[in-house]
C-alpha positions as CSV (number, residue, x, y, z in Angstrom):
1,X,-12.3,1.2,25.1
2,X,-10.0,2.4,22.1
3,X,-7.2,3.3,22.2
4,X,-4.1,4.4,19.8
5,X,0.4,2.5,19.9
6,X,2.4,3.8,17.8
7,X,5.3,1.3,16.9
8,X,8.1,3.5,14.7
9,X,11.3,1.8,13.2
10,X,13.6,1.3,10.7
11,X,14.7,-1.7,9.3
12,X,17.2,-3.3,6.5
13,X,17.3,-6.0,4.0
14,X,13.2,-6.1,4.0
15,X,11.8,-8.0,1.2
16,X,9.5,-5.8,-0.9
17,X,8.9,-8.0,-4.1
18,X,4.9,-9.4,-4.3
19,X,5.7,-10.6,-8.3
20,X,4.7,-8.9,-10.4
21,X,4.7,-6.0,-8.1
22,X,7.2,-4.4,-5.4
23,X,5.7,-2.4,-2.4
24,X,5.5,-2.5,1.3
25,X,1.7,-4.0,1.5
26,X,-1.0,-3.4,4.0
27,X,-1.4,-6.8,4.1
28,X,2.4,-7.5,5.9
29,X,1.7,-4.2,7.5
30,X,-1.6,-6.3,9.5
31,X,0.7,-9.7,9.8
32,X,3.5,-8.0,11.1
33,X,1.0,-6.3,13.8
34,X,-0.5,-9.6,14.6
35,X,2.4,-11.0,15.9
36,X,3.5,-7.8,17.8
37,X,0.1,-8.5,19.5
38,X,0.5,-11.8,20.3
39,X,3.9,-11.6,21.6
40,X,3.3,-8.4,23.7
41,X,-0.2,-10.0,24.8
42,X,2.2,-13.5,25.6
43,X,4.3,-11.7,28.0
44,X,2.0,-10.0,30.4
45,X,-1.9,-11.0,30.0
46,X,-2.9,-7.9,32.2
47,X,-2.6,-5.6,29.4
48,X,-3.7,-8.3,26.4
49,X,-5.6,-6.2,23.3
50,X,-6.5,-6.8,20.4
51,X,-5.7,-4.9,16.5
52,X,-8.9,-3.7,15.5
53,X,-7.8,-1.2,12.6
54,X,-3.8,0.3,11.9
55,X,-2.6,3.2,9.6
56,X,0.9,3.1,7.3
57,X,3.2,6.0,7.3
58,X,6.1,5.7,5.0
59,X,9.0,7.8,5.3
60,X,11.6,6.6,3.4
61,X,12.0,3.0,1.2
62,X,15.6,2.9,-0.8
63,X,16.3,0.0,-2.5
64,X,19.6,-1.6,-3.0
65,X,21.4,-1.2,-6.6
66,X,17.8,-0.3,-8.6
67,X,15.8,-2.4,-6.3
68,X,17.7,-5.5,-7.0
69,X,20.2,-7.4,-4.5
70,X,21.1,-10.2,-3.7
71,X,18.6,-13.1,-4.3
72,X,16.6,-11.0,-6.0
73,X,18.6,-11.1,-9.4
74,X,17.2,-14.8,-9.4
75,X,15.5,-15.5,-12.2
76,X,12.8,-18.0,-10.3
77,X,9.7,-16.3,-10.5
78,X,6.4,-17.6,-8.0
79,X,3.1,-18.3,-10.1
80,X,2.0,-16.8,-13.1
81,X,0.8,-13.3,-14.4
82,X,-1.7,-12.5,-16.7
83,X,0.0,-12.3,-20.3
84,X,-1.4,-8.7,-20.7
85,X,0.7,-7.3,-17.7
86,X,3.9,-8.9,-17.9
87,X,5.6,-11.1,-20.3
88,X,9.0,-11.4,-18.2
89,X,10.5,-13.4,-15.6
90,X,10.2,-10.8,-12.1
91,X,12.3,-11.7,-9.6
92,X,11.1,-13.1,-6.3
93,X,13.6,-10.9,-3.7
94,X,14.0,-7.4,-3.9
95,X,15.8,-5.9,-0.9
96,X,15.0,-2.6,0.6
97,X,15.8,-0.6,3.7
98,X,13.1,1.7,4.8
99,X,12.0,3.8,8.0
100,X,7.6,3.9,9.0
101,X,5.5,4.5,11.1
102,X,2.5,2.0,12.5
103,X,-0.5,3.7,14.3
104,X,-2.8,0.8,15.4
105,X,-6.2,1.3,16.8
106,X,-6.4,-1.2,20.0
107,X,-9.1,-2.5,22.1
108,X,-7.6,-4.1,25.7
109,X,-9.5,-6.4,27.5
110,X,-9.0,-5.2,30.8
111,X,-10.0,-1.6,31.7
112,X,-7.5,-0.2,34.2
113,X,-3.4,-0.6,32.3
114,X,-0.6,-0.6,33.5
115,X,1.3,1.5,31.0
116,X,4.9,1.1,31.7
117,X,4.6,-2.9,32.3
118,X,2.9,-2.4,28.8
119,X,5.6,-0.3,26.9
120,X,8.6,-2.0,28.4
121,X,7.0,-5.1,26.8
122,X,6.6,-3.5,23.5
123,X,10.0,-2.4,23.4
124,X,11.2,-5.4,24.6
125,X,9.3,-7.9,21.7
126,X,10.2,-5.4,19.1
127,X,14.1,-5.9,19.6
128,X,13.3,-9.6,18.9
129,X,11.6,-8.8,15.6
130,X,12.0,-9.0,12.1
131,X,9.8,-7.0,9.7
132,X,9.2,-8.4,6.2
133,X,12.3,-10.7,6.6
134,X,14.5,-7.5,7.7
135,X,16.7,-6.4,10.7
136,X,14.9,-4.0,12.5
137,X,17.7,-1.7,13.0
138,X,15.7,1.1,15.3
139,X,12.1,1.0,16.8
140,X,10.4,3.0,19.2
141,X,7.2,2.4,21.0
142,X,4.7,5.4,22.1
143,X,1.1,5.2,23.7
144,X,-1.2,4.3,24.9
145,X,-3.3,7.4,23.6
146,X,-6.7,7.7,25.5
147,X,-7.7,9.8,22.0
148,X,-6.8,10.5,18.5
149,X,-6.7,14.2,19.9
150,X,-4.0,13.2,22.1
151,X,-2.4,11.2,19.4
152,X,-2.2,13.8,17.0
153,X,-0.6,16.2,19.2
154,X,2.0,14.2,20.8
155,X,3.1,12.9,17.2
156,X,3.1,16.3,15.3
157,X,5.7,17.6,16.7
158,X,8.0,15.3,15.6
159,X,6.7,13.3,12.8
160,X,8.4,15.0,9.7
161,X,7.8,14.1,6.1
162,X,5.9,11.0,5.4
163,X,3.3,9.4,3.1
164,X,-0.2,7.4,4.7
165,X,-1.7,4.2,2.6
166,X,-4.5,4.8,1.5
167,X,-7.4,2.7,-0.7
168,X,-7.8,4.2,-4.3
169,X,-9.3,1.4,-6.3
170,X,-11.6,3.5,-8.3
171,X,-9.9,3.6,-11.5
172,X,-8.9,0.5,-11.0
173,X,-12.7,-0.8,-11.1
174,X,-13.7,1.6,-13.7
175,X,-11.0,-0.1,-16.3
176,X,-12.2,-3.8,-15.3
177,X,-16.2,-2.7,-15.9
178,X,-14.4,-1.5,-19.9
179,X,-13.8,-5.4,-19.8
180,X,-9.5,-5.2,-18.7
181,X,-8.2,-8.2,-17.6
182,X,-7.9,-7.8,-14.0
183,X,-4.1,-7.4,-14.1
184,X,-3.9,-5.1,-17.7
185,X,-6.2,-3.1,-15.1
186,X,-4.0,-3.1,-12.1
187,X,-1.2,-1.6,-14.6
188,X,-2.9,0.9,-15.8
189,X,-4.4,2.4,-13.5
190,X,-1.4,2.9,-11.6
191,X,0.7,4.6,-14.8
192,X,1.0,8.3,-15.1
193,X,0.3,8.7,-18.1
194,X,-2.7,7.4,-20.3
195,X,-3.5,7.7,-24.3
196,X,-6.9,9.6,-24.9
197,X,-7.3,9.6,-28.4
198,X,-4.4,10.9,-30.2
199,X,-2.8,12.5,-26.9
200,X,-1.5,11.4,-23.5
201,X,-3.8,12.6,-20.5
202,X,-2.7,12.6,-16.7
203,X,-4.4,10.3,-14.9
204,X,-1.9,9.9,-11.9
205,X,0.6,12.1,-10.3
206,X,4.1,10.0,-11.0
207,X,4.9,7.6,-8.0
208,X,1.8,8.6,-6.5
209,X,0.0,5.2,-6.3
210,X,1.0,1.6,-6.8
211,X,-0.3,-1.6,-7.1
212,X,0.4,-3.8,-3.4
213,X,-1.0,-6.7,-1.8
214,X,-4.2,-6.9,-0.3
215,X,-5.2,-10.3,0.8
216,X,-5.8,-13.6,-0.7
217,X,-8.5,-15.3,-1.8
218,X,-8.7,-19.1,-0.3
219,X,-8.7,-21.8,-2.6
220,X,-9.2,-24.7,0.2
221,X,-11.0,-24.8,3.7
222,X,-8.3,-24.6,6.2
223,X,-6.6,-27.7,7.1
224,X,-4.1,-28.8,9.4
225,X,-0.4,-29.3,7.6
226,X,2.4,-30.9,8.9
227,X,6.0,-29.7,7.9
228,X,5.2,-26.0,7.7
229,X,6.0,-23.0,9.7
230,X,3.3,-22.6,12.6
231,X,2.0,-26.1,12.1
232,X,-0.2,-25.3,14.6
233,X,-2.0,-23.2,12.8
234,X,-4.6,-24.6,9.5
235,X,-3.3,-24.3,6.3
236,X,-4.7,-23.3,2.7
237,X,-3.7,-22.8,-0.8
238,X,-5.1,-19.2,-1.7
239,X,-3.6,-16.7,-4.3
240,X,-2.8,-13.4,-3.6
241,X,-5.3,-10.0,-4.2
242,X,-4.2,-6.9,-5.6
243,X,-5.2,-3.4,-5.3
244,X,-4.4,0.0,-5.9
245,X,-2.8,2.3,-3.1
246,X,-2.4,5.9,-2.8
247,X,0.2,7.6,-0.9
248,X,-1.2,10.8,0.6
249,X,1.0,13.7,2.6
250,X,1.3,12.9,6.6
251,X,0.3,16.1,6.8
252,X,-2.9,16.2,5.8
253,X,-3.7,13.8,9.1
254,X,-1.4,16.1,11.2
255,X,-2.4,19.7,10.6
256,X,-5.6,19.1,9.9
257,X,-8.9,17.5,12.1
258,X,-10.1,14.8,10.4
259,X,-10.0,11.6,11.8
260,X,-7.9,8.7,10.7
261,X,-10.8,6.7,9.0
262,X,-12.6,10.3,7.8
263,X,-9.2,10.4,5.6
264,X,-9.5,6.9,4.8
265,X,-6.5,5.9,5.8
266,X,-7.1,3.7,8.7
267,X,-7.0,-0.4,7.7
268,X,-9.2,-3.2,9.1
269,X,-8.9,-6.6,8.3
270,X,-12.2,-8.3,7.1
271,X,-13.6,-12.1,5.8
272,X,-15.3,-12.3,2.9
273,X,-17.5,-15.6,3.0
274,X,-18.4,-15.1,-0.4
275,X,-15.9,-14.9,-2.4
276,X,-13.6,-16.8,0.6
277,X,-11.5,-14.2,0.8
278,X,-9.1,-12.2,3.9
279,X,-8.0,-8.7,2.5
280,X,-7.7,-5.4,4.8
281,X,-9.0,-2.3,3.0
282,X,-9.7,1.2,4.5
């Protein structure tokens, strides 16, 4: 049976930098909630469940001295980019502090919960975790939520101002089939303004979408690795995907009846054995 966790927190020194990019990406949104699962489903196999889908609501992301701290003034730069999108070293690190919220959409495995043993494990594993590479300085854990109903009533009364992730790769496809490189696309589909003719049009409300992480696409059948982290994992080369997210008012989900993946805002991780690649999309 489905059900809804809500896992809010704030954290500092996160690393927001996916070159030649800088967001907070579904994609580390889906990691970071499969190792919340694993830990919590580590520590007491009575209430073990499983991710099946997860929504992003930002509330605040303030970046230290224009986005650049630290490391992140560095000029080492990972891979290449396409020589239509960016013709400059981008640094690897840029540092961020930044409050969200997680909804994920859980299935357990067993069908009666016990849900204090389950939130005082919650709490309990997110105290011992980081969140892109960042101190998580406050978290809170809520659920489980029998319905999105219940969910939606419990959390609007105190879930202020916020923005949900949302898929919006139209443009974006529509400038790659008027043969764009793939990046030149990325770019400008997520710039407010665009030339038509001899004048600028709209096209996108200012620092409503961006360009973030997706997935990657493998390059390699998994293998085992030795000297890497989780070497007990497989391991491949595989290059990061790209796509185009828009940030949508919390309140649309909130004050409103529509479900979570009517609004399409709800992720879901997904294989693609043809093209080999692991991306989350909504």
């Amino acid at each position: 049976m489905i059900h809804y966790l809500v896992i809010e927190l704030a954290a500092d020194n996160i690393n927001v930098a996916q070159p030649p990019f800088w967001s907070v990406s579904p994609y580390s949104v889906s990691s970071f909630l499969r190792a919340f699962q694993q830990r919590v489903n580590e520590a007491d196999q009575r209430h073990e469940f499983f991710v099946e889908g997860f929504s992003v609501i930002q509330h605040s992301l303030q970046g230290y001295s224009g986005m650049l701290s630290g490391a992140g003034m560095e000029p080492t730069t990972k891979g290449n980019v396409d020589k239509h999108a960016i013709n400059h070293g981008f640094p690897y690190k840029l540092l961020a502090s930044g409050r969200f919220t997680f909804i994920a959409e859980v299935e357990f495995t067993e069908v009666n919960i016990d849900d204090s043993r389950l939130k005082q494990d919650a709490r309990k594993v997110l105290q011992n975790m980081k969140f892109l590479g960042g101190g998580i300085t406050q978290s809170r854990f809520k659920g489980p939520f029998t319905t999105e109903n219940g969910l939606r009533k419990e959390m609007g009364k105190n879930i202020g101002s916020g923005l949900l992730y949302k898929l919006d790769d139209r443009c974006l496809k529509g400038l790659i089939q008027n043969d764009k490189s793939p990046a030149e696309a990325l770019l400008w589909a997520t710039q407010p303004m665009a030339h038509r003719g001899d004048t600028k049009k709209m096209i996108n409300k200012p620092g409503a979408n961006f360009a973030s992480l997706i997935g990657y696409q493998l390059l390699e059948a998994p293998k085992n690795r030795s000297g890497v982290r989780e070497s007990a994992h497989k391991h491949a080369f595989a290059e990061p995907v790209f796509s185009v997210i828009e940030r949508t008012p919390v309140t649309r989900y909130f004050k409103g009846k529509s479900s979570l993946h009517d609004l399409g805002v709800l992720w879901q991780k997904t294989f693609d054995a043809k093209s080999n690649t692991l991306y989350v999309h909504t």
